[in-house]
C-alpha beads as a LAMMPS data file, in Angstrom:
LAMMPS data file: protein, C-alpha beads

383 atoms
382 bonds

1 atom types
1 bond types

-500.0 500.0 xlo xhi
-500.0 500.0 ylo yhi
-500.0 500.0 zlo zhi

Masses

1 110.0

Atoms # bond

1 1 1 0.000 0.000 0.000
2 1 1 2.802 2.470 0.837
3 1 1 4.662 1.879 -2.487
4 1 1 1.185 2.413 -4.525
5 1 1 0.755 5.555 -2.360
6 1 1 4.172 6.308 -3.818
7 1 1 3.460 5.899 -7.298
8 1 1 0.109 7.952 -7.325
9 1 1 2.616 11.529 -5.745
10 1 1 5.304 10.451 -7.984
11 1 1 2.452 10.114 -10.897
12 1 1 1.071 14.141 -9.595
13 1 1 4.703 15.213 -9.579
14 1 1 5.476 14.102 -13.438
15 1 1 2.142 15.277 -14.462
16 1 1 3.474 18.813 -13.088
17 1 1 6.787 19.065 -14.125
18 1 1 7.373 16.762 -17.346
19 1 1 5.463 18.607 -20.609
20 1 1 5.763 15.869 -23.496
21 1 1 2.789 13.838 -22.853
22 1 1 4.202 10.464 -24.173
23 1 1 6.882 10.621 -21.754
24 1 1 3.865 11.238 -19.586
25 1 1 1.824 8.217 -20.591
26 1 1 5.073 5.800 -20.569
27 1 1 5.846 7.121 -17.079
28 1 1 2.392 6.655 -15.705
29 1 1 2.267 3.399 -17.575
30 1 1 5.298 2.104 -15.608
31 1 1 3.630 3.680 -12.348
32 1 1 0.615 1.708 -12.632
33 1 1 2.603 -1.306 -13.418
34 1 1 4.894 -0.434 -10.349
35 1 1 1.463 -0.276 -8.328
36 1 1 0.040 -3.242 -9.560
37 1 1 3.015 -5.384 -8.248
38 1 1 3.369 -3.599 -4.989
39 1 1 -0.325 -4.555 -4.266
40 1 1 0.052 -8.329 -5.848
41 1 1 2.876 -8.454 -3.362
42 1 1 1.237 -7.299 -0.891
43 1 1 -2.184 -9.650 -0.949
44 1 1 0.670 -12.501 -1.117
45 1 1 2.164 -11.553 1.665
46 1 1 -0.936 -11.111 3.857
47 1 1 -2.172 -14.651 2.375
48 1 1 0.727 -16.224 3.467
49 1 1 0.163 -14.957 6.994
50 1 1 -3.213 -15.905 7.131
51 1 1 -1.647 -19.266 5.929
52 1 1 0.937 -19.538 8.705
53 1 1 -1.734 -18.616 11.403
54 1 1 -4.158 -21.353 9.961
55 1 1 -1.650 -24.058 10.205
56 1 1 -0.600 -23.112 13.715
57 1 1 -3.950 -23.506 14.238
58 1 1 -4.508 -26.495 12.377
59 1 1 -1.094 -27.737 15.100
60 1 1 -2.366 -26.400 18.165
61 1 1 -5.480 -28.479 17.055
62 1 1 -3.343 -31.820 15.972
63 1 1 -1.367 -31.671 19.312
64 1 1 -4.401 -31.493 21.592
65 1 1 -5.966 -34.245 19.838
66 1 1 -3.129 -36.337 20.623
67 1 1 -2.920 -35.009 23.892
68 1 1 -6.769 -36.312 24.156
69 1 1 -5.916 -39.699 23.311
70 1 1 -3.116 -39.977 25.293
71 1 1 -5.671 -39.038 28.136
72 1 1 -8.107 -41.418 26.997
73 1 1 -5.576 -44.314 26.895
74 1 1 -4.342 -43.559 30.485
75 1 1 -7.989 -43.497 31.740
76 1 1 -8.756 -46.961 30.431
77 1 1 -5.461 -48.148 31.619
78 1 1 -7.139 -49.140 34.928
79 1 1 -10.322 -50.841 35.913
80 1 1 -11.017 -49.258 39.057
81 1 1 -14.038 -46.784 38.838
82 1 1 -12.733 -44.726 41.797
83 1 1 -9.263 -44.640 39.969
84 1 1 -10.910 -43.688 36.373
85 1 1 -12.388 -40.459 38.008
86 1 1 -9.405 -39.649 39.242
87 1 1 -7.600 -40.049 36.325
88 1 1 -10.295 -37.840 34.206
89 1 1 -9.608 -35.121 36.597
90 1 1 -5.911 -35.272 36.549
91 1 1 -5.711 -35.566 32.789
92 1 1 -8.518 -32.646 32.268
93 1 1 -6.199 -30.639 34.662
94 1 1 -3.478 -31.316 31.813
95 1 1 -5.553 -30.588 28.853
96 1 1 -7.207 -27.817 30.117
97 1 1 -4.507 -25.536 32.140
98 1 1 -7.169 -25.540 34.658
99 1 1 -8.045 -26.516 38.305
100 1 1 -10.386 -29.036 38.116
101 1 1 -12.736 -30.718 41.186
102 1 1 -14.773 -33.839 40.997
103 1 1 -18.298 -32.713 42.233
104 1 1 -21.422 -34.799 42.781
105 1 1 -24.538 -35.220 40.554
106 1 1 -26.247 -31.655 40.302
107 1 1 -23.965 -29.664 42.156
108 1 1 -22.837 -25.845 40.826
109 1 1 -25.243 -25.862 38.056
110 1 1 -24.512 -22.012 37.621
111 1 1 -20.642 -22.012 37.804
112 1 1 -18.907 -19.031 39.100
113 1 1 -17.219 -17.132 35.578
114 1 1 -14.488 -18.529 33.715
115 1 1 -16.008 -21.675 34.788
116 1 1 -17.781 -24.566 33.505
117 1 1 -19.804 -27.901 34.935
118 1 1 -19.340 -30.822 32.831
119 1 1 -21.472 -34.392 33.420
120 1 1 -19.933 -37.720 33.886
121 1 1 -22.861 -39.979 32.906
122 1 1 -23.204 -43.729 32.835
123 1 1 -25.595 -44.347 30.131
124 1 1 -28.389 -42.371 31.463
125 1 1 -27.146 -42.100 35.085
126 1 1 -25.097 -39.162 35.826
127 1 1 -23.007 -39.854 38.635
128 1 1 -20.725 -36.785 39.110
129 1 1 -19.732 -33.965 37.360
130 1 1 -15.866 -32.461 36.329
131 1 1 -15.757 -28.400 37.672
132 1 1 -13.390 -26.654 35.693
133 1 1 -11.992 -23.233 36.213
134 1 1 -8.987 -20.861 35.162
135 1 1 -8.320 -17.114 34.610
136 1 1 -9.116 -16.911 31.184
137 1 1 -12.499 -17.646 29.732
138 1 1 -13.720 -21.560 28.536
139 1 1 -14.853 -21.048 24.722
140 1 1 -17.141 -23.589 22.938
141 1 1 -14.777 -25.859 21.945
142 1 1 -13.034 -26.101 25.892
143 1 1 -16.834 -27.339 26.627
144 1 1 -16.798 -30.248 23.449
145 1 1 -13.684 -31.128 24.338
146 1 1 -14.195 -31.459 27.754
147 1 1 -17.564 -33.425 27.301
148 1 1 -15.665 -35.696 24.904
149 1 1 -13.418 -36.580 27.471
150 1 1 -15.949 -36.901 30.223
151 1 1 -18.066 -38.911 27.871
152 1 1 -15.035 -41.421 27.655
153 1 1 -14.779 -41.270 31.066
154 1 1 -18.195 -42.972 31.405
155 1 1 -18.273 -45.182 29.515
156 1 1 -14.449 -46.742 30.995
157 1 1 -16.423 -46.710 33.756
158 1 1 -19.365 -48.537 32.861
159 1 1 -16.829 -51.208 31.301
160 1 1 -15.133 -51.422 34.498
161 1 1 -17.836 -52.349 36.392
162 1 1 -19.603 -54.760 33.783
163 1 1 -16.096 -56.612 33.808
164 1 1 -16.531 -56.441 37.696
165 1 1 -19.762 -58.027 37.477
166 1 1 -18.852 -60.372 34.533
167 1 1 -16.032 -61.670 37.025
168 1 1 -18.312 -61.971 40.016
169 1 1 -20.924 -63.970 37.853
170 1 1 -17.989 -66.124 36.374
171 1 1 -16.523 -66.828 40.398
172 1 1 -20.654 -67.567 41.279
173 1 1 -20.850 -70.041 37.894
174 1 1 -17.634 -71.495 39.172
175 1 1 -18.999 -72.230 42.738
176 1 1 -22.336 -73.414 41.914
177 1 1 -20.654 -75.810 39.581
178 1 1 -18.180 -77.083 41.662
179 1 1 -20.986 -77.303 44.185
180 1 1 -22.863 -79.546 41.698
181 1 1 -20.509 -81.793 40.946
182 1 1 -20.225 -82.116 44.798
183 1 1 -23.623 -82.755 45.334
184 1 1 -23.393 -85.366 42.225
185 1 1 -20.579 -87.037 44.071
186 1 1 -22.668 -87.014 47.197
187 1 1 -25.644 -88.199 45.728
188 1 1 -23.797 -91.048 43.811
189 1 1 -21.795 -92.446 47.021
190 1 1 -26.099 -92.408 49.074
191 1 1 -27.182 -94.386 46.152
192 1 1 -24.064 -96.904 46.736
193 1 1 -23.888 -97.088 50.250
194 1 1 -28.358 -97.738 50.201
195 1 1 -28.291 -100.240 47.251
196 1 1 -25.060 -101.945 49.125
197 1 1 -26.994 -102.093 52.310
198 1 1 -30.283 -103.340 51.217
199 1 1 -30.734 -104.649 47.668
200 1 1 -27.297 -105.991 47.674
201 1 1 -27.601 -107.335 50.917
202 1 1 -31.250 -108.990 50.261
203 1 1 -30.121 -110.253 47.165
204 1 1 -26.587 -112.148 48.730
205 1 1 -29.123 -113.674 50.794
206 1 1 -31.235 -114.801 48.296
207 1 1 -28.917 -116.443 46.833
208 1 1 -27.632 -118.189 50.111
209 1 1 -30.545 -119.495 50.744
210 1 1 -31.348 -121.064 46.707
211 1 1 -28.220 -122.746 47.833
212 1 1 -29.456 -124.091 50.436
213 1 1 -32.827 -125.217 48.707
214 1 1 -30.812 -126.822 46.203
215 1 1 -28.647 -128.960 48.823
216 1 1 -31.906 -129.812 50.595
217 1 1 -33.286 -131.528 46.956
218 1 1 -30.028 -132.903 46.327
219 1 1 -30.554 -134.818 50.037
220 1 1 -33.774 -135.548 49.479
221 1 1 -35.458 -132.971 51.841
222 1 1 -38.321 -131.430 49.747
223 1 1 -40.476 -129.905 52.709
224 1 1 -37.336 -128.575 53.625
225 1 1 -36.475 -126.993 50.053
226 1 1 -39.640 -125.966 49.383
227 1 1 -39.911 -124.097 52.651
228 1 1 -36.635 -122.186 51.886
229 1 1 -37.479 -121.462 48.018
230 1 1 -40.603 -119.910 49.050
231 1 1 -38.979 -117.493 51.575
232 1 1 -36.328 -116.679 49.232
233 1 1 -39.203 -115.939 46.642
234 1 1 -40.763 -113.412 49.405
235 1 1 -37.454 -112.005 49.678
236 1 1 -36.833 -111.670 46.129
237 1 1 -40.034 -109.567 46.077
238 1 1 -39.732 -107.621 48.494
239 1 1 -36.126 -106.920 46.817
240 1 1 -37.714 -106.096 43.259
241 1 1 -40.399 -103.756 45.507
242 1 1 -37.325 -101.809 46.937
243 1 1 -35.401 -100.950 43.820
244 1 1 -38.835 -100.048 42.015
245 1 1 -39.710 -97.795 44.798
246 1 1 -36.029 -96.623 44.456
247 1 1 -36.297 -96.109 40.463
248 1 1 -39.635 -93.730 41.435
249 1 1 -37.725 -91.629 44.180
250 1 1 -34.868 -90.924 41.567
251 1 1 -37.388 -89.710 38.991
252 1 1 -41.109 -90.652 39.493
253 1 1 -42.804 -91.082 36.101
254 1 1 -45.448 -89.096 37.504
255 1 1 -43.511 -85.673 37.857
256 1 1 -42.446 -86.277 34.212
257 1 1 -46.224 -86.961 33.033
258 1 1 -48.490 -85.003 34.969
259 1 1 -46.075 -82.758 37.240
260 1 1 -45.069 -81.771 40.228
261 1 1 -48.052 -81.245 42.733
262 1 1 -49.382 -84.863 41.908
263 1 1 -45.817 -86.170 41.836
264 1 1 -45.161 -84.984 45.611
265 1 1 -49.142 -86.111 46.375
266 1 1 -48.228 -88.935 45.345
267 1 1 -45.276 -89.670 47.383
268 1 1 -47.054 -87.939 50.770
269 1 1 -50.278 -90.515 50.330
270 1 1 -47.534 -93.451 50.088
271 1 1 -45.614 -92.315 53.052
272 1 1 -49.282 -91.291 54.919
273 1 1 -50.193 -95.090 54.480
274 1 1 -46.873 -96.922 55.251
275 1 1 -46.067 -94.484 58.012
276 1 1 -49.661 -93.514 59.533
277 1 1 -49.508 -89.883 59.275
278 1 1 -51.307 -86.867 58.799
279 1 1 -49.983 -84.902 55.819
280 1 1 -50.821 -81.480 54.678
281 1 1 -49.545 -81.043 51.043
282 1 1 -49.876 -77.269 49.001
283 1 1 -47.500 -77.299 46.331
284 1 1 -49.524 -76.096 43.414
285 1 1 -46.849 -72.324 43.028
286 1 1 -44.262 -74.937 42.317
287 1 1 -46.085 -76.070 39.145
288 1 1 -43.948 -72.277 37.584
289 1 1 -40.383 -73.594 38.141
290 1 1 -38.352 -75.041 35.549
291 1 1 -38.018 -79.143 35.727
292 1 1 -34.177 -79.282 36.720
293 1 1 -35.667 -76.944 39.706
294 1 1 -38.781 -79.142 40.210
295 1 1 -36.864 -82.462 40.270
296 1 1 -34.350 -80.934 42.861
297 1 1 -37.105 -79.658 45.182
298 1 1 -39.076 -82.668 45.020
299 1 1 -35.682 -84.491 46.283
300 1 1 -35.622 -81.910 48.592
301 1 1 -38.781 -82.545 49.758
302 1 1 -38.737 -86.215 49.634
303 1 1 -35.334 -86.532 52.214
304 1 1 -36.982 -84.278 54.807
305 1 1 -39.796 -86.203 55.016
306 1 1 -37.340 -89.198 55.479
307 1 1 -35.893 -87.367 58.005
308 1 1 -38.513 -86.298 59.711
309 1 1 -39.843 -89.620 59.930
310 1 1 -36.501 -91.423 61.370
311 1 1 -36.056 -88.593 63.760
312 1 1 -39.656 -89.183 64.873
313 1 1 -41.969 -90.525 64.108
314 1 1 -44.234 -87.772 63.488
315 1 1 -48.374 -87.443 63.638
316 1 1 -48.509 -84.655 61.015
317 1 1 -46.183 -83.481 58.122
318 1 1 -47.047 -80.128 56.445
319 1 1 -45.079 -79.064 52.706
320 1 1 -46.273 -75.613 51.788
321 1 1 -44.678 -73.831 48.890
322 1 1 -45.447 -70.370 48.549
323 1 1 -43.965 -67.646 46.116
324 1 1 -42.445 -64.040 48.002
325 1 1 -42.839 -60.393 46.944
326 1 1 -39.608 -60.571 45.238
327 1 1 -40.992 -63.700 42.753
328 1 1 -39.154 -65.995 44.623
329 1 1 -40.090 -69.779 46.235
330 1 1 -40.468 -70.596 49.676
331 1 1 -40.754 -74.299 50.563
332 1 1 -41.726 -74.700 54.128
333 1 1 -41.737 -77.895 55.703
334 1 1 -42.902 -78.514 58.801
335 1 1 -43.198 -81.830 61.439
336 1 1 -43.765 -82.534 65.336
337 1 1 -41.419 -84.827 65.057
338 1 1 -38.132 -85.019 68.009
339 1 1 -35.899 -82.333 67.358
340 1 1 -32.711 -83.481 66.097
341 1 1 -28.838 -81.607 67.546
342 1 1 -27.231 -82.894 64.569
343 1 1 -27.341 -80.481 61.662
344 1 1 -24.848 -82.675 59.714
345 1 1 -28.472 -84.716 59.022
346 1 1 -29.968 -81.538 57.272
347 1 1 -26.209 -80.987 54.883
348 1 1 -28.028 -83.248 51.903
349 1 1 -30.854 -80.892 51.772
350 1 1 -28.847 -78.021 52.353
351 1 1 -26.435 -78.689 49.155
352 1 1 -29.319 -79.497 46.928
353 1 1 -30.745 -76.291 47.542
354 1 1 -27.164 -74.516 46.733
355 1 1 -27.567 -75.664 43.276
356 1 1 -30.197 -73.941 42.615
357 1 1 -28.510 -71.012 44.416
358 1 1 -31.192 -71.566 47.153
359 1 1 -30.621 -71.185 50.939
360 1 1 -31.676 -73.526 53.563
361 1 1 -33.097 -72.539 57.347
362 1 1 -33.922 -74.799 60.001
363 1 1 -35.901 -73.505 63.127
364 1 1 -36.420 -76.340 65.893
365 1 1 -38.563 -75.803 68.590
366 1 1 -37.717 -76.328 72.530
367 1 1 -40.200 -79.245 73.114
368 1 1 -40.088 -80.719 69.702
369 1 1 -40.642 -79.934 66.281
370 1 1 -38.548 -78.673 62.883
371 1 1 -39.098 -76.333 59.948
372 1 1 -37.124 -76.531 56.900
373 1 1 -37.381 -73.332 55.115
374 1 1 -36.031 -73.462 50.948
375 1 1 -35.793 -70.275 49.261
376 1 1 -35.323 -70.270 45.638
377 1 1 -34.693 -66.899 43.877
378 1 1 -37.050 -65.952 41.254
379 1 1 -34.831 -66.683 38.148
380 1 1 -35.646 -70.546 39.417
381 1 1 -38.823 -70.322 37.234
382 1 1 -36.826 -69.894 34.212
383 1 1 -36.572 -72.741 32.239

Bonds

1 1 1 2
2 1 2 3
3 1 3 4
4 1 4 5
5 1 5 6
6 1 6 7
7 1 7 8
8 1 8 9
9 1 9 10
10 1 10 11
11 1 11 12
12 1 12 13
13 1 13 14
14 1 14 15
15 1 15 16
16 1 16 17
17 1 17 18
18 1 18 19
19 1 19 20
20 1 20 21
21 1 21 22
22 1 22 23
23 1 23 24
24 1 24 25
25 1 25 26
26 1 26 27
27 1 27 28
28 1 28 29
29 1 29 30
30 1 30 31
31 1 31 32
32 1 32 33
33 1 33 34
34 1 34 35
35 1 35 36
36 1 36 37
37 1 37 38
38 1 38 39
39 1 39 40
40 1 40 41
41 1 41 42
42 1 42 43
43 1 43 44
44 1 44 45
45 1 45 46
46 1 46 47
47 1 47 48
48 1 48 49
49 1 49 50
50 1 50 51
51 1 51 52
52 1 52 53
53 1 53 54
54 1 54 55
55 1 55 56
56 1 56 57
57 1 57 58
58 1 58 59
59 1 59 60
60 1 60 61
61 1 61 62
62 1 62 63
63 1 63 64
64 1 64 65
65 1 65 66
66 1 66 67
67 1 67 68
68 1 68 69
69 1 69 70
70 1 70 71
71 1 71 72
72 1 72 73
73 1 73 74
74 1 74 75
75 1 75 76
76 1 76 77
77 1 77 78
78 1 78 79
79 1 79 80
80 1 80 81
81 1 81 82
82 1 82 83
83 1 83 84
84 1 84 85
85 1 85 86
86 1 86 87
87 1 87 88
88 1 88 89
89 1 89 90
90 1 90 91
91 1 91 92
92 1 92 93
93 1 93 94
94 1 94 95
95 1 95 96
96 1 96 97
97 1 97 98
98 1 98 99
99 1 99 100
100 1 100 101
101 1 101 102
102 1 102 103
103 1 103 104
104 1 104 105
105 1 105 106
106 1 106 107
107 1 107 108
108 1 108 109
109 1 109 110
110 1 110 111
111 1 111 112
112 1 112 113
113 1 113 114
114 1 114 115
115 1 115 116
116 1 116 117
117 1 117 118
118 1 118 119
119 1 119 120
120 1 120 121
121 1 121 122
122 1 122 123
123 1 123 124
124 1 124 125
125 1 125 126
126 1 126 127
127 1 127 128
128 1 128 129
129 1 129 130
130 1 130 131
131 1 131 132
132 1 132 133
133 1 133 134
134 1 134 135
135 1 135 136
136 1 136 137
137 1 137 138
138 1 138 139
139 1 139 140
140 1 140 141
141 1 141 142
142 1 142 143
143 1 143 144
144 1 144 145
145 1 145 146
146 1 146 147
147 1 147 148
148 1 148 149
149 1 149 150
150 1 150 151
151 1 151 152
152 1 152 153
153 1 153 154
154 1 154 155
155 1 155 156
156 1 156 157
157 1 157 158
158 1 158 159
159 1 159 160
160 1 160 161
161 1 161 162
162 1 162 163
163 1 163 164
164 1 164 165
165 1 165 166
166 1 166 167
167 1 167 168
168 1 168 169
169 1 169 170
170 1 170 171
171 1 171 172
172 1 172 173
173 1 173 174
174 1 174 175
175 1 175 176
176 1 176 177
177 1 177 178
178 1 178 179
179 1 179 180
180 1 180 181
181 1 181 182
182 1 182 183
183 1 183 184
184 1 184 185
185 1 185 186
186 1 186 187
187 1 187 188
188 1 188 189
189 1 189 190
190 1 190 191
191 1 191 192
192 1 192 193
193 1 193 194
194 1 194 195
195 1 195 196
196 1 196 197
197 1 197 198
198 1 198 199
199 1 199 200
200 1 200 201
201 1 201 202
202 1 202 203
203 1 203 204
204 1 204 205
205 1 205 206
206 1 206 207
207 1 207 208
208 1 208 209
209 1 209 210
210 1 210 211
211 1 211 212
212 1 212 213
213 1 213 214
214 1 214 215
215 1 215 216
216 1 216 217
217 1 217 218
218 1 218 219
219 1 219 220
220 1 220 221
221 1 221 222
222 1 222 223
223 1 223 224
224 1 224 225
225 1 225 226
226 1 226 227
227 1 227 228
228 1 228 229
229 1 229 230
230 1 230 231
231 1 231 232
232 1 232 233
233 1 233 234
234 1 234 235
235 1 235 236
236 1 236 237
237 1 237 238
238 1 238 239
239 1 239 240
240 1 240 241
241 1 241 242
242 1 242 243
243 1 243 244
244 1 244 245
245 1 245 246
246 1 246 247
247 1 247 248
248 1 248 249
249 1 249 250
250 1 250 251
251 1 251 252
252 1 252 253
253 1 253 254
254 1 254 255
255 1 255 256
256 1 256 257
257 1 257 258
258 1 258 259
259 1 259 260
260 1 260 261
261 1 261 262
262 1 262 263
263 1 263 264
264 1 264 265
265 1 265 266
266 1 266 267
267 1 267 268
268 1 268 269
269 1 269 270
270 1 270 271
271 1 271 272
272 1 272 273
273 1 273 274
274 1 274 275
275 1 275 276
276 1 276 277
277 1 277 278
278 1 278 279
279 1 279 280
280 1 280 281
281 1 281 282
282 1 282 283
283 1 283 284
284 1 284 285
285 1 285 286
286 1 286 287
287 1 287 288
288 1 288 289
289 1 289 290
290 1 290 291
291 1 291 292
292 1 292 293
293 1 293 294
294 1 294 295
295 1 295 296
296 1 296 297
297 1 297 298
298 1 298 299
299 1 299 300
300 1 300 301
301 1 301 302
302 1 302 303
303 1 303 304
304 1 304 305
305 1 305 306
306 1 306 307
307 1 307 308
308 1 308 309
309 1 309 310
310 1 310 311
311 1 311 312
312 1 312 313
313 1 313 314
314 1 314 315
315 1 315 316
316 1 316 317
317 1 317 318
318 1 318 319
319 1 319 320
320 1 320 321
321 1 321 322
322 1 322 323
323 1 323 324
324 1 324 325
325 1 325 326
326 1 326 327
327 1 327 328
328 1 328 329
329 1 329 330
330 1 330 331
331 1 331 332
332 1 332 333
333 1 333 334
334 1 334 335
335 1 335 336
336 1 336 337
337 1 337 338
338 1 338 339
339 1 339 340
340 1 340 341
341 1 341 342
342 1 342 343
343 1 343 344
344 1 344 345
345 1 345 346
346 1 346 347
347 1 347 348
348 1 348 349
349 1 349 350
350 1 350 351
351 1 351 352
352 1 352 353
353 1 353 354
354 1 354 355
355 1 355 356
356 1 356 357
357 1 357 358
358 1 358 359
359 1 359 360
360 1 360 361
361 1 361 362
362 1 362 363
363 1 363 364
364 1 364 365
365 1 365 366
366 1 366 367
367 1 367 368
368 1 368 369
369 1 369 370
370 1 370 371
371 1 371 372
372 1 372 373
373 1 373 374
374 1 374 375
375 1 375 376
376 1 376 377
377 1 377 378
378 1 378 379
379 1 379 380
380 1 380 381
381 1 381 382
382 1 382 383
């Protein structure tokens, strides 16, 4: 601009003193001309500036993007909510150039000046909020960048704890499967030790005594041998009687066909008329809990009614199953029977019920008498 000021006084001073006017049109030719490039050079020079300060920005821009992921990749370097907060305000402190306070949800929702309130939300819980403040003002883009980094915050922390939880549910599979395979083991060596002490037993006698039929023929003795065959042939019965009775307590037919209400009538009325007892059976809730819950309950129910009975015996037995507020099962079962010291008797029943992730109470009464409470959680409905 100065040099085309030039050129128009040096263009005035020609026009005054030079009198040929072709000199004076080649001279204010070569002015212009002179103009012309002292104002191309200058637009270059002030688009080159405008250049420079554009890719400063474009810098300042580049290096506090990397500056945000190198935040964002110390924040998710831990798995500790607590630890991820602090981190977010440590690393906002560096981004920022600015004092910043972890403050709970709502809190300074009109920030002093040169101050601004940004959200940490998990999903659509907000659980705290980042206060930053500094000397000079926060523009628009201090609040996106901020929220960008608070957003990540969030969500590290949602991750965190969903990983918690994933390993908490993984520890719980882990223990209710080892607890299974327990209460497989368990089951297995009862079914050993009964079949070993009575079918086993019966039938080695059985067999002892068609030995001794036989020797009796073999001498002659056929009142004899026919008076041992025949007991043998009770015996052999009342064998076949036991292991079908033990075949329906491992899985009546009737909870598979009809279900589980007239399954566990079913076994109360046979107990009732071997036993002589009173029994009050309301089991009809039970009916909405998946079969691998139904068959365990019903063995659940079946050994404290065992138990009751060899601890007593009892005049009245009363299974009542009952769902909570919560959705849950509640299997009461109550007798008058003789209290019983030994809880060690009540450890079957007890890891059944852990299976299903149940618990197991027992209340016994001073002069006589024992509940057994099963609670199943509500999640035992699903199949």
């Amino acid at each position: 601009m100065v040099a085309a000021a030039l050129a128009v006084v040096a263009g005035v001073v020609l026009v005054a003193v030079v009198p040929n006017r072709e000199i004076l049109l080649a001279a204010a030719l070569a002015l212009g001309a002179l103009a012309a490039a002292a104002f191309s050079l200058y637009l270059i020079a002030r688009e080159r500036r405008r250049h420079e300060r554009a890719e400063e920005a474009l810098a300042g821009q580049a290096s506090f993007l990397e500056s945000l992921v190198d935040s964002m990749a110390a924040i998710a370097s831990t798995l500790d909510p607590d630890e991820i907060l602090e981190l977010t305000r440590r690393e906002a402190e560096r981004l920022f150039d600015a004092r910043v306070t972890l403050v709970e949800p709502g809190a300074n929702s009109n920030p002093a000046e040169n101050a601004i309130v940004i959200p940490l939300r998990v999903r659509e819980y907000e659980i705290g909020a980042l206060q930053l403040s500094r000397r000079r003002a926060f523009g628009r883009d201090d609040s996106v960048r901020a929220t960008v980094l608070a957003d990540f915050a969030g969500r590290a922390i949602e991750n965190a704890r969903l990983l918690a939880e994933a390993q908490v549910r993984e520890a719980e599979r882990a223990r209710l499967s080892d607890q299974l395979i327990t209460a497989e083991q368990e089951e297995r060596r009862r079914l050993a030790l009964f079949l070993h002490d009575t079918s086993v037993q019966s039938l080695s006698g059985i067999a002892l005594m068609l030995d001794a039929g036989l020797h009796s023929i073999e001498n002659d003795r056929l009142d004899e041998a026919k008076t041992v065959i025949g007991s043998a042939l009770v015996r052999h019965r009342d064998s076949i009687r036991s292991l079908r009775d033990l075949s329906f307590n491992l899985e009546p037919v009737v909870l598979r066909d009809q279900g589980f209400a007239p399954a566990v009538q079913a076994l109360a009325d046979q107990i009732g008329i071997e036993q002589q007892l009173r029994l009050n059976i309301d089991v009809d809730a039970a009916e909405a809990l998946a079969e691998r819950a139904q068959a365990a309950l019903y063995q659940i129910i079946r050994e404290a009614l065992h138990g009751a009975i060899s601890r007593g015996p009892p005049t009245w037995i009363s299974v009542k199953i009952d769902r909570d507020a919560d959705g849950g099962f509640e299997t009461t079962i109550s007798d008058d029977a003789p209290g019983e010291r030994r809880r060690a008797i009540f450890d079957s029943i007890a890891v059944r019920a852990r299976t299903l992730n149940g618990r197991v109470t027992i209340d016994q009464g001073e002069d006589g008498g024992t509940t057994v409470r099963v609670t199943l959680p509500p999640y035992s409905a699903q199949s």
